[in-house]
DSSP file (Angstrom, degrees, kcal/mol; ACC not computed):
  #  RESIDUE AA STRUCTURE BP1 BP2  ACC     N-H-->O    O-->H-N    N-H-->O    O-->H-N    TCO  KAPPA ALPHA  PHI   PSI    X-CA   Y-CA   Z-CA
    1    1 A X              0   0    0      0, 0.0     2,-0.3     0, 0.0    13,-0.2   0.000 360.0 360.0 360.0 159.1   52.9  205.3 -125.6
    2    2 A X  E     +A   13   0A   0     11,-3.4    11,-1.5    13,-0.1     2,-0.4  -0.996 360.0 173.7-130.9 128.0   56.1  207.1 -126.6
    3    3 A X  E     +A   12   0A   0     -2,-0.3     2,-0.4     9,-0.2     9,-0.2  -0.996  26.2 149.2-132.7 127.1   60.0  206.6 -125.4
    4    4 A X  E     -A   11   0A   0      7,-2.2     7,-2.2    -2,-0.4     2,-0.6  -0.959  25.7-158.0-157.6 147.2   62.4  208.8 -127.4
    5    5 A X  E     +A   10   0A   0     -2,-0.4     2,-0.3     5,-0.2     5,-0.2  -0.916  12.2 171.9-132.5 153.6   65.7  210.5 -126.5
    6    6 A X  E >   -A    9   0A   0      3,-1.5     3,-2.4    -2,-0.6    84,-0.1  -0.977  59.6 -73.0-149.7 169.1   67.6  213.3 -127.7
    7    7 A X  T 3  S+     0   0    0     -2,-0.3     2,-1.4     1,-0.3    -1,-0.2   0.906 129.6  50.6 -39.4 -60.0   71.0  215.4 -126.5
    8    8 A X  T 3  S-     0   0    0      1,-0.1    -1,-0.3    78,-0.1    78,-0.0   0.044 119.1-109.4 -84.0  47.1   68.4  217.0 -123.4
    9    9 A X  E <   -A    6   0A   0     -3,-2.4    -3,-1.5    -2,-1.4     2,-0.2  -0.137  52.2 -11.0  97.9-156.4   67.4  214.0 -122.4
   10   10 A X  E     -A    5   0A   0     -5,-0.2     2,-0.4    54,-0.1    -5,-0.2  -0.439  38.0-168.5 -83.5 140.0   64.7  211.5 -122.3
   11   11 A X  E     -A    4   0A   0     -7,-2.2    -7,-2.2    -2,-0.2     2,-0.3  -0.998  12.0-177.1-133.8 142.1   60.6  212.0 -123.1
   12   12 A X  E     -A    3   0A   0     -2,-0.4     2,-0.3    -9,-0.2    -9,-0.2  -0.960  16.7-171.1-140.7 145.1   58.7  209.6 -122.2
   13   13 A X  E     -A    2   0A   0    -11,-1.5   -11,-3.4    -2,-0.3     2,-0.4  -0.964  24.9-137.3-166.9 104.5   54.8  209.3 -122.8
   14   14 A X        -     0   0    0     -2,-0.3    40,-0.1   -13,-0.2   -11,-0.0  -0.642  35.4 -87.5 -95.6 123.7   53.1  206.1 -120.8
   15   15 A X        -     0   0    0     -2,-0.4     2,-0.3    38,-0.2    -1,-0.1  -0.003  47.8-156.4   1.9 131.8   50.3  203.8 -122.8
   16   16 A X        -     0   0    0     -3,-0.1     2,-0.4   -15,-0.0    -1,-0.1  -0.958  19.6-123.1-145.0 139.5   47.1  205.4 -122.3
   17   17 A X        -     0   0    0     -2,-0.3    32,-0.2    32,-0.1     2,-0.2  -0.740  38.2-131.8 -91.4 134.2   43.7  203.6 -122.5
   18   18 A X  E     -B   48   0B   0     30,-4.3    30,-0.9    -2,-0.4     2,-0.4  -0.568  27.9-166.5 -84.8 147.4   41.6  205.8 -125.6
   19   19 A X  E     -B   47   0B   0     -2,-0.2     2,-0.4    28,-0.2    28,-0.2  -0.994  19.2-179.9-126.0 152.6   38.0  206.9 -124.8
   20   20 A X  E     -B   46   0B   0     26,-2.1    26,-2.6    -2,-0.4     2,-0.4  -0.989  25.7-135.2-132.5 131.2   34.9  208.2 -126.5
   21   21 A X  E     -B   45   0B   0     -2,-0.4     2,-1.0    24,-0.3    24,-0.2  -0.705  27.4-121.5 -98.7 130.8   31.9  209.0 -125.1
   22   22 A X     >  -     0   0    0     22,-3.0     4,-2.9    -2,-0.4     3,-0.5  -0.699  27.2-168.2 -65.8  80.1   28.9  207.6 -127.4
   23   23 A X  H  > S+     0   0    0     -2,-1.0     4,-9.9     2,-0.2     5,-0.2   0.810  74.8  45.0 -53.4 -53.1   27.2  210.6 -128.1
   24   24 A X  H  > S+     0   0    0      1,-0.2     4,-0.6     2,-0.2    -1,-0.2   0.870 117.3  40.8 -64.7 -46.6   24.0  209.2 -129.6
   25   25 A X  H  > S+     0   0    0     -3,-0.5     4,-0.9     2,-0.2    -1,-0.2   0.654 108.4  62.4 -90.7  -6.5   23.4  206.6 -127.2
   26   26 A X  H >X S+     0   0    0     -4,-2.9     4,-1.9    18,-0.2     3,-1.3   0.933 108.3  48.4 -80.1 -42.8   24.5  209.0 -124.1
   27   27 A X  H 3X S+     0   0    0     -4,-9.9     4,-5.0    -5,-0.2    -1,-0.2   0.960 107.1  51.3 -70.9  -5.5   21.3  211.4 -125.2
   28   28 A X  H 3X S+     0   0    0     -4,-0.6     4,-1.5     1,-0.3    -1,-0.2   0.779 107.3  52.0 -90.2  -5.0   19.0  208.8 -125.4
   29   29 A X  H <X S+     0   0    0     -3,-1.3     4,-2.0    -4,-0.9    -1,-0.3   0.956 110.8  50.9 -78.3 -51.3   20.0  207.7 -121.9
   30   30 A X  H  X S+     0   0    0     -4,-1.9     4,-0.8     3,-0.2    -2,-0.3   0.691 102.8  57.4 -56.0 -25.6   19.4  211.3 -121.0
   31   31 A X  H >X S+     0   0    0     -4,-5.0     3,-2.3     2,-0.2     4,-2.2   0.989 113.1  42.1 -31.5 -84.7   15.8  211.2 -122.7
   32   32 A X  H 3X S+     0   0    0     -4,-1.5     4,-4.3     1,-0.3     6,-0.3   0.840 113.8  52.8 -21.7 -53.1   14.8  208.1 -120.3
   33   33 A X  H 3<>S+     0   0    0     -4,-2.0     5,-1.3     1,-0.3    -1,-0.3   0.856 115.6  37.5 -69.7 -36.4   16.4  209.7 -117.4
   34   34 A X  H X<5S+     0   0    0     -3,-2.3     3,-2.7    -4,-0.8    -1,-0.3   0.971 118.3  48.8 -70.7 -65.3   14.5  212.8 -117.8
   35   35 A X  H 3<5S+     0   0    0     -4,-2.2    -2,-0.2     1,-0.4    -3,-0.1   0.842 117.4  43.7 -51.0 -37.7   11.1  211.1 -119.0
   36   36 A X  T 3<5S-     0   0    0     -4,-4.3    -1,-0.4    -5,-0.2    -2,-0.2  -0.035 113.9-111.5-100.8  33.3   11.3  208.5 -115.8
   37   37 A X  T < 5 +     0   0    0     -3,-2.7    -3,-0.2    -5,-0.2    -2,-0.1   0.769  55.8 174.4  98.6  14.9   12.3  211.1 -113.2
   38   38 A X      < -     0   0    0     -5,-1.3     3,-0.1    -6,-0.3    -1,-0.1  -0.133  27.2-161.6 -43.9 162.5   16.4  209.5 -112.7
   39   39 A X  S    S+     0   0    0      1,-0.3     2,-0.3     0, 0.0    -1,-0.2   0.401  73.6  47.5-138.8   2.5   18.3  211.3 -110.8
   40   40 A X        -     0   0    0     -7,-0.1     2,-0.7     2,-0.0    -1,-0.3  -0.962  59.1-168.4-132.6 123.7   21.8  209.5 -112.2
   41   41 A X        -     0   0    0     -2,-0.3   -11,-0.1    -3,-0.1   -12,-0.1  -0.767  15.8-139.1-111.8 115.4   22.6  208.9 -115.8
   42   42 A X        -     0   0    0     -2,-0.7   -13,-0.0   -13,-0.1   -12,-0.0  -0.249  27.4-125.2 -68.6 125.9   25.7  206.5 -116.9
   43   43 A X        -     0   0    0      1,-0.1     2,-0.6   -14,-0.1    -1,-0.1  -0.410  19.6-110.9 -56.5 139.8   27.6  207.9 -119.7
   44   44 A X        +     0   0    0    -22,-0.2   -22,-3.0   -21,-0.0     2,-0.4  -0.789  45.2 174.2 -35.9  71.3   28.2  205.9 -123.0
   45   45 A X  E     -B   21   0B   0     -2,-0.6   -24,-0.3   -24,-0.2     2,-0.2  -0.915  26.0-165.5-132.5 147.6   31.2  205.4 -123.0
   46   46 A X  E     -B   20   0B   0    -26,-2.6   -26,-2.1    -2,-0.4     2,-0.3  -0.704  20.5-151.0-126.3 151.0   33.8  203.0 -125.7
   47   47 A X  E     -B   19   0B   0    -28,-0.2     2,-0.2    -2,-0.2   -28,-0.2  -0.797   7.0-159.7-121.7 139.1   37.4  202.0 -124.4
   48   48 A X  E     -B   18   0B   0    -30,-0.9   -30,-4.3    -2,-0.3     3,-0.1  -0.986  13.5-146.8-135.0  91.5   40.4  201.5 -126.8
   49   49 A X        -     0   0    0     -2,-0.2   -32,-0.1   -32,-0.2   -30,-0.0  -0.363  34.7-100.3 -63.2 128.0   42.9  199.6 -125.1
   50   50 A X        -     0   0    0      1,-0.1    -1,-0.1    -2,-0.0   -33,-0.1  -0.240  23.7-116.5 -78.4 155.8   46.5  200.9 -126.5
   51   51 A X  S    S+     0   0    0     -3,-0.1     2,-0.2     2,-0.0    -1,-0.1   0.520  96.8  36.9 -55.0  -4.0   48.1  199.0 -129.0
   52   52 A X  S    S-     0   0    0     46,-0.1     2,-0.1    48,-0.0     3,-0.1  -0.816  78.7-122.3-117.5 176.3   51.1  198.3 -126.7
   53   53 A X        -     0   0    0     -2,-0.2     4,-0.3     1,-0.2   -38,-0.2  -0.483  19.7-126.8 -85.3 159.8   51.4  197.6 -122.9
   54   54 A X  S >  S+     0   0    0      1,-0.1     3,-2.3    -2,-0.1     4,-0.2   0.848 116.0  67.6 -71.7 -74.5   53.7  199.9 -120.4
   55   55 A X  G >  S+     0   0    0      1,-0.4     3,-0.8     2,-0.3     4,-0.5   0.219  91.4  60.2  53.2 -73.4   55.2  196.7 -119.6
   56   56 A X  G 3  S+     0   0    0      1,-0.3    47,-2.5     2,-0.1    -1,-0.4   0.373 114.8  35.6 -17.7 -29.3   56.6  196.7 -123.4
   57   57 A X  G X> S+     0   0    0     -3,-2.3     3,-2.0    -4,-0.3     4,-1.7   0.692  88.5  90.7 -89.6 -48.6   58.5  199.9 -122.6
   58   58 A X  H <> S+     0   0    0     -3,-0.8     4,-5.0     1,-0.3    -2,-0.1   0.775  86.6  54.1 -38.4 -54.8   59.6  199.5 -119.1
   59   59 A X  H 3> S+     0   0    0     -4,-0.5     4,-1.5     1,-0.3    -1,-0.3   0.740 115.2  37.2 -73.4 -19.1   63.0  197.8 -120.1
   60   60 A X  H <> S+     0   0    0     -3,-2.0     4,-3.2     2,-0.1    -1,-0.3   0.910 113.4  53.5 -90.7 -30.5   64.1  200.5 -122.5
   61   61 A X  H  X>S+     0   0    0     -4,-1.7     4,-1.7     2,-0.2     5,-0.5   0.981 109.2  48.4 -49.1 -73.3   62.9  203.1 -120.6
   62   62 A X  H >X5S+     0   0    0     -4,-5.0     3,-2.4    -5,-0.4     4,-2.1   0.944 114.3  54.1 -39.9 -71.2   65.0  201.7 -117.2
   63   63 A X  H 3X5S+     0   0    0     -4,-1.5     4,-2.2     1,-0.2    -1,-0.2   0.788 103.0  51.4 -30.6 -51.4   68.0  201.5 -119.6
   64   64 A X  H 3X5S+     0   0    0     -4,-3.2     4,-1.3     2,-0.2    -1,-0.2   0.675 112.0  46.4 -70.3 -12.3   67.8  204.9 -120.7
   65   65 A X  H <<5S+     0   0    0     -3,-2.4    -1,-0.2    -4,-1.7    -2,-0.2   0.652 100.0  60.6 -83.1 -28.7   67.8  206.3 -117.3
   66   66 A X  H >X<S+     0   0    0     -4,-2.1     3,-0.8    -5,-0.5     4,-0.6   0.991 112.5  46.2 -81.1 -54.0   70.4  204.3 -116.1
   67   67 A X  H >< S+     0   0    0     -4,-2.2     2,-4.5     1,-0.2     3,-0.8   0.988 117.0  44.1 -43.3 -56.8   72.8  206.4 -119.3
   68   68 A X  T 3< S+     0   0    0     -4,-1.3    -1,-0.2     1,-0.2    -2,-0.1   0.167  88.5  80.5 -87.4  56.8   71.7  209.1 -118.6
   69   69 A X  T <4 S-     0   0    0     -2,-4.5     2,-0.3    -3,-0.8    -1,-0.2   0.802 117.5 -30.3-108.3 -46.0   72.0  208.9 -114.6
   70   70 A X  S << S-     0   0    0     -3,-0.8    -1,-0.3    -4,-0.6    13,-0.1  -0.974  88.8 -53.7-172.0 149.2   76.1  210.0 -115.2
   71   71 A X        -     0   0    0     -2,-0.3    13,-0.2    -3,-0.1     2,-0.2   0.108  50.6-123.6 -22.1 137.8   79.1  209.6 -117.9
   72   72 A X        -     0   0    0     11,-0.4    11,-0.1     9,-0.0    12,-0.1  -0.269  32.7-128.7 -77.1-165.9   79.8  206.2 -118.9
   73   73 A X        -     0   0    0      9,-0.2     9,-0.2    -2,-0.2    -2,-0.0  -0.485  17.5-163.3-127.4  49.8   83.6  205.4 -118.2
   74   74 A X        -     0   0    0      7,-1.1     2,-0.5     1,-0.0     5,-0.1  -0.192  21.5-178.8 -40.8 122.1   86.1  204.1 -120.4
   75   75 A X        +     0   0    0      5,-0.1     2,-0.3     6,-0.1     5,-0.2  -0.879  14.7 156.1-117.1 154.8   88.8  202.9 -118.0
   76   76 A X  B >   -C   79   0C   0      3,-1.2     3,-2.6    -2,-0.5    -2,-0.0  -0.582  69.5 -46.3-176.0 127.2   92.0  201.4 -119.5
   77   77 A X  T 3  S-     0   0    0     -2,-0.3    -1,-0.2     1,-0.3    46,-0.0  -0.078 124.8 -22.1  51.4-102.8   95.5  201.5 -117.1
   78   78 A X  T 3  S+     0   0    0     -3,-0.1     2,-0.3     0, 0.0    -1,-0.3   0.067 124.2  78.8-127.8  53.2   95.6  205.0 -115.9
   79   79 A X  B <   -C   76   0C   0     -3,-2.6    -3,-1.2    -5,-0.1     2,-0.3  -0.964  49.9-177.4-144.1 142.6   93.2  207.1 -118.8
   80   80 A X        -     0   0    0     -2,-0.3     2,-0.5    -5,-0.2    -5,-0.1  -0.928  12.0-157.8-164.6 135.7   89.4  207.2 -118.9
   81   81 A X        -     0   0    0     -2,-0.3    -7,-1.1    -6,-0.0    -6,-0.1  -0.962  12.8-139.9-123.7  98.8   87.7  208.6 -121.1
   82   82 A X        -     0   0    0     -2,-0.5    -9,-0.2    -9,-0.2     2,-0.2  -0.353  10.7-166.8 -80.6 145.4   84.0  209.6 -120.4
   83   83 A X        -     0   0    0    -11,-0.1   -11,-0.4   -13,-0.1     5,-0.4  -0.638  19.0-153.4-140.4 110.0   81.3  209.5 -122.4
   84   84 A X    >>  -     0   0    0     -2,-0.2     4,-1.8   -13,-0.2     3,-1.1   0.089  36.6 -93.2 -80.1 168.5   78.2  211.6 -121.0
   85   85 A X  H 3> S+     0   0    0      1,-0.3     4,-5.3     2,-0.2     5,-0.2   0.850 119.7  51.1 -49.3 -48.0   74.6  211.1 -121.6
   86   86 A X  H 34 S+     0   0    0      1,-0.2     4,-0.5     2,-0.2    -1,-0.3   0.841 109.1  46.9 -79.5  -7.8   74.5  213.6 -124.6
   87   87 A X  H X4 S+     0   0    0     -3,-1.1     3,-0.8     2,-0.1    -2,-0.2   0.974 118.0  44.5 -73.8 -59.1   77.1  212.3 -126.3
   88   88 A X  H >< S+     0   0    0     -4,-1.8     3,-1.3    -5,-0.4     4,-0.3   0.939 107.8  61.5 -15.3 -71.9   75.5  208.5 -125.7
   89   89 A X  T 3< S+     0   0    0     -4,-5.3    -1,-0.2     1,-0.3    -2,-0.1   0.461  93.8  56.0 -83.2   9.1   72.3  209.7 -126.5
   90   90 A X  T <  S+     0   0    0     -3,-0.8    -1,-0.3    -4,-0.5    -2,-0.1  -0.114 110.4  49.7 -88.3  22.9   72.9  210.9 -130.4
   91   91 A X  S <  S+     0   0    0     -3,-1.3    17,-3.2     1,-0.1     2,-0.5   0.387  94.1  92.1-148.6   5.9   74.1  207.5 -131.3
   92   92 A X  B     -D  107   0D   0     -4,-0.3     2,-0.4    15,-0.2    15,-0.3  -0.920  57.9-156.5 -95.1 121.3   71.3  205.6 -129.9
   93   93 A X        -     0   0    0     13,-2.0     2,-0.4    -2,-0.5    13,-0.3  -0.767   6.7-146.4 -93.2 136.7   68.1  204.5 -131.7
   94   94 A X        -     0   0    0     -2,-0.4     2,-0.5   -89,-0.1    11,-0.2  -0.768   9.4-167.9 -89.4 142.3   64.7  203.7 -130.2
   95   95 A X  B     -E  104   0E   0      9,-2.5     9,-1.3    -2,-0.4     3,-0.1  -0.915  22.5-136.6-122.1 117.3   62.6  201.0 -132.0
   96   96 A X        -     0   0    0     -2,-0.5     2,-0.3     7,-0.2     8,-0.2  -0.141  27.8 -94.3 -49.7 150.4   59.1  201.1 -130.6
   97   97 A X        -     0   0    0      6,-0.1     2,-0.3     2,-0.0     6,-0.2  -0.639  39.3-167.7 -95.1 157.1   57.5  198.0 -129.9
   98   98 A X    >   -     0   0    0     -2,-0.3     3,-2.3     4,-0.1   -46,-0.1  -0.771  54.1 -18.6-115.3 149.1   55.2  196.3 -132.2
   99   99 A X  T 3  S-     0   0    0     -2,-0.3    -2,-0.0     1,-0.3     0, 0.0  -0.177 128.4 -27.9  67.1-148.8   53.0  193.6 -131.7
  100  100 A X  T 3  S+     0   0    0    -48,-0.1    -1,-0.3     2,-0.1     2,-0.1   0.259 113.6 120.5 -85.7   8.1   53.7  191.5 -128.4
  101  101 A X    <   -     0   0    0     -3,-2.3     2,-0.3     1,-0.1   -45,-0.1  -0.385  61.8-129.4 -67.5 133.7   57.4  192.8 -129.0
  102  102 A X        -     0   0    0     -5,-0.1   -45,-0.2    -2,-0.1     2,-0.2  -0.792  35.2 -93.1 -91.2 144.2   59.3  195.0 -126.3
  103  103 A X        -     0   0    0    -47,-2.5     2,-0.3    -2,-0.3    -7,-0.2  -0.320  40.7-137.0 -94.9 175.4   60.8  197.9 -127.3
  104  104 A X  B     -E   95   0E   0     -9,-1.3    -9,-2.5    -8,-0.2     2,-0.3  -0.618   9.2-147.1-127.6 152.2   64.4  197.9 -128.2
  105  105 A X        -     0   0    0     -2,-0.3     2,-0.2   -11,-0.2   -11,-0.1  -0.516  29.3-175.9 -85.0 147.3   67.7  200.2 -127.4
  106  106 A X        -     0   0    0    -13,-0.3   -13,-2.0    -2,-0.3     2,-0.2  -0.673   7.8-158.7-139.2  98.5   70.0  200.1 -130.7
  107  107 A X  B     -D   92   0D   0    -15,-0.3     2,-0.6    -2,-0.2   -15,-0.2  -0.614  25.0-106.6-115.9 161.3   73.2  201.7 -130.8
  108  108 A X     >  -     0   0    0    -17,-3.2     4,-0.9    -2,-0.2     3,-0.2  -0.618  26.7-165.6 -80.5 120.3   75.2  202.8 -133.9
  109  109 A X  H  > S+     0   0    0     -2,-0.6     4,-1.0     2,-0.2    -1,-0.2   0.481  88.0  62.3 -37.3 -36.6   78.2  200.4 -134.3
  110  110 A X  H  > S+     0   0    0      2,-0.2     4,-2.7     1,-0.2    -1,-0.2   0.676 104.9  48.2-117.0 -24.5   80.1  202.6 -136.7
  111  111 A X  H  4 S+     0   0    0     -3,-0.2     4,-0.4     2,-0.2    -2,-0.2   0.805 116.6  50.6 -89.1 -25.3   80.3  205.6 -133.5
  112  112 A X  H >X S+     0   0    0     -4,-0.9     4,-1.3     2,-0.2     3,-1.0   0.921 106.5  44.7 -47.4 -58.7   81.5  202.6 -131.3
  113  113 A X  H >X S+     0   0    0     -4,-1.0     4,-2.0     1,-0.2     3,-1.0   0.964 120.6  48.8 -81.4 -49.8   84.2  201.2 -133.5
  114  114 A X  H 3X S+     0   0    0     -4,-2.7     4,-0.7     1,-0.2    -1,-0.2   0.732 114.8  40.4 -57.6  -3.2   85.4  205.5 -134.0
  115  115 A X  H <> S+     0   0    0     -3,-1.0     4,-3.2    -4,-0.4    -1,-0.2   0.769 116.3  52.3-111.1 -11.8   85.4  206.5 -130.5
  116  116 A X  H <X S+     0   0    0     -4,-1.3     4,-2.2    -3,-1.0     5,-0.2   0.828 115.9  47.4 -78.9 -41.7   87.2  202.6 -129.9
  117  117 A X  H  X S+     0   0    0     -4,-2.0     4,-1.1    -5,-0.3    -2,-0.2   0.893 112.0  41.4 -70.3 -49.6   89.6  203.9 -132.7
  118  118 A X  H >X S+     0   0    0     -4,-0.7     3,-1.0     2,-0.2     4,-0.9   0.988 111.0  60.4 -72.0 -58.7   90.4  207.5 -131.2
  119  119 A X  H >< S+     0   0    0     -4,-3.2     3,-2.1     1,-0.2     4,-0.4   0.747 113.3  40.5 -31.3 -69.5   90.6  205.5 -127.6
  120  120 A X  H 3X S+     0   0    0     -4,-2.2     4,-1.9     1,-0.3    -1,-0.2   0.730  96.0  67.4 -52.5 -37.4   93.8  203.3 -129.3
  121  121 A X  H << S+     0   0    0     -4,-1.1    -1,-0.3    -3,-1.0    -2,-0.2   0.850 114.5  33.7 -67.6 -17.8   95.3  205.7 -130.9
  122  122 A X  T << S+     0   0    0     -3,-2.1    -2,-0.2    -4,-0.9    -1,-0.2   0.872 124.9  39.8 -40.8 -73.8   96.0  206.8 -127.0
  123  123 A X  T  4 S+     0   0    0     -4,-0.4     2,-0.7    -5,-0.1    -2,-0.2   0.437  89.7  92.4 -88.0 -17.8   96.3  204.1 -125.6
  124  124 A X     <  +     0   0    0     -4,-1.9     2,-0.3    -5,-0.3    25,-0.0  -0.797  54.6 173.9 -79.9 117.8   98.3  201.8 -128.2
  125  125 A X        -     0   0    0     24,-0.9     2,-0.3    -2,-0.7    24,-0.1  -0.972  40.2-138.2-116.1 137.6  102.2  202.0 -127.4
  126  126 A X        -     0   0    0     -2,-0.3     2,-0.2    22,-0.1    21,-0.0  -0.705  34.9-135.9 -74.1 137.0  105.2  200.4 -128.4
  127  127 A X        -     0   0    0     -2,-0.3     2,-0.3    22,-0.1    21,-0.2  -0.727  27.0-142.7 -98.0 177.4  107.1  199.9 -124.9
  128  128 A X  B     -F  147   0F   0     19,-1.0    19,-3.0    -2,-0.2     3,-0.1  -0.998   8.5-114.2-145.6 147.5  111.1  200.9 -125.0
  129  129 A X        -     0   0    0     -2,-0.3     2,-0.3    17,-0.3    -1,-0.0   0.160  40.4-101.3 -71.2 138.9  114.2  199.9 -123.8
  130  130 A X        -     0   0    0     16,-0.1    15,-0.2    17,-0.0    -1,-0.2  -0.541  37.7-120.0 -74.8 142.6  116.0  201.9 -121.5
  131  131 A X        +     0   0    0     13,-1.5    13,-0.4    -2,-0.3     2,-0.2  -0.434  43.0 159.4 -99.8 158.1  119.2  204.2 -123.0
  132  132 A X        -     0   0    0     10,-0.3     2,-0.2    11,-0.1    10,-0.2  -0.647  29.9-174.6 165.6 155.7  122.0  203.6 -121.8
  133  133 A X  E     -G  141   0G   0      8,-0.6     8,-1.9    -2,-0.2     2,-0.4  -0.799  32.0-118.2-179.8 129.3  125.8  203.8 -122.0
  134  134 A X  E     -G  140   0G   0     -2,-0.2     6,-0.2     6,-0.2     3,-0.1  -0.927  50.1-162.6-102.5 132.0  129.1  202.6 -119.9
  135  135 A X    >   -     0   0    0      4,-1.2     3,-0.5     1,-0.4    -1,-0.1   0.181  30.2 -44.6-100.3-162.6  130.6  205.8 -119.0
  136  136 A X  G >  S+     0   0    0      1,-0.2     3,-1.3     2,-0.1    -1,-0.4  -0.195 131.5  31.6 -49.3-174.4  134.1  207.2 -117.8
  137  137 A X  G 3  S-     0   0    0      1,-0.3    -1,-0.2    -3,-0.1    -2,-0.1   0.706 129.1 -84.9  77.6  27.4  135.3  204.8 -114.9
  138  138 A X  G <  S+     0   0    0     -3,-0.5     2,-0.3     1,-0.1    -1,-0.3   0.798  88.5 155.3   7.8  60.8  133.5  201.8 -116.8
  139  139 A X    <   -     0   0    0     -3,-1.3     2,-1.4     0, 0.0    -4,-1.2  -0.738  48.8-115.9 -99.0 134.1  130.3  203.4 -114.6
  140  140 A X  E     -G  134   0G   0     -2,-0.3     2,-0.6    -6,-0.2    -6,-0.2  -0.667  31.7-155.0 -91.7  91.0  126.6  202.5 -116.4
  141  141 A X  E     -G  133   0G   0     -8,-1.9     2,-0.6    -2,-1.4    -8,-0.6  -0.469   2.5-154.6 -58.9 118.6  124.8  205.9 -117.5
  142  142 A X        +     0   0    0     -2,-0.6   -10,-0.3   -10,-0.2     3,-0.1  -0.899  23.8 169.3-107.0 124.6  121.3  205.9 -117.8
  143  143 A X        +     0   0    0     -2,-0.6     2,-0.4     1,-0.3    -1,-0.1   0.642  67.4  24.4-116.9 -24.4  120.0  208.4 -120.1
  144  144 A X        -     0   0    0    -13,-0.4   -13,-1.5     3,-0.0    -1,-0.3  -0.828  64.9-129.1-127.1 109.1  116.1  206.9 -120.2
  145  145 A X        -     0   0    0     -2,-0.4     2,-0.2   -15,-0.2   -14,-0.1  -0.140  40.8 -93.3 -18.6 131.2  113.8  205.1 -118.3
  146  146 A X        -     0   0    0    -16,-0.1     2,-0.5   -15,-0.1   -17,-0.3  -0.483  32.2-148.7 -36.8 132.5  111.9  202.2 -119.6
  147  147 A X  B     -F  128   0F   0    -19,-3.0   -19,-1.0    -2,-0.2     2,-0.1  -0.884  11.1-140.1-146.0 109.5  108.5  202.9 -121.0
  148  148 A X              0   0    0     -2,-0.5   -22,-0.1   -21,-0.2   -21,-0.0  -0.448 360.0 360.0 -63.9 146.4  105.9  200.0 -120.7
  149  149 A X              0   0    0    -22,-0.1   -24,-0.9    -2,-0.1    -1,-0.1   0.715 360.0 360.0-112.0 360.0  104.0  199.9 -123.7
């Protein structure tokens, strides 16, 4: 089997059991069968179970469909900031599974912590005080609103 992703999406290639047909011993089953008058002869044939399961795949596989189904979502107060499947899927690594091992989704840390970094620089405010001023008339001027931060 194969699971790999790239910016157009997913390829996915299911566990397949290998065969070979025994060449040597299928003619000499077709000798017999000719010499005694058969009228069916069973192929030779060797099975190679593959070296992983689908079953080993399934869970990365599900995962990678569920990114690439629609944009993730950053949400924070009233800004969100998507980040769609091809964008996701350049910062993800597949590691096939080995042994009785499933395989596993890995994503790059160092494009998390930048795109977490761009997000702040957005989102990160100081809040401020509202301007304001006693006017003619001892009257209160307001010249600003307050700004949550």
């Amino acid at each position: 089997g194969q699971l790999a992703v790239d910016s157009t999406g997913i390829t996915w290639v299911a566990p397949v059991t290998g065969r070979a047909l025994d060449t040597q011993n299928t003619q000499a089953e077709i000798m017999s069968a000719l010499a005694n008058g058969q009228t069916e002869v069973a192929l030779v044939i060797h099975e190679d179970a593959p070296p992983v399961s689908l079953a080993q795949y399934i869970d990365a596989r599900d995962r990678l469909h569920r990114v690439w189904d629609a944009p993730i979502e950053l949400v924070a107060v009233d800004q969100t900031w998507p980040l769609t499947p091809d964008q996701v899927s350049k910062h993800i690594t597949i590691v096939q599974p080995v042994g009785g091992n499933p395989a596993q989704l890995k994503i790059d840390k160092k494009w998390v912590d930048a795109v977490v970094q761009e997000i702040s620089i957005g989102v990160d405010a100081t809040p401020q005080s509202a301007r304001a001023w006693w006017g003619d008339g001892g009257r209160l001027v307001k010249t600003r609103d307050a700004k949550a931060g």
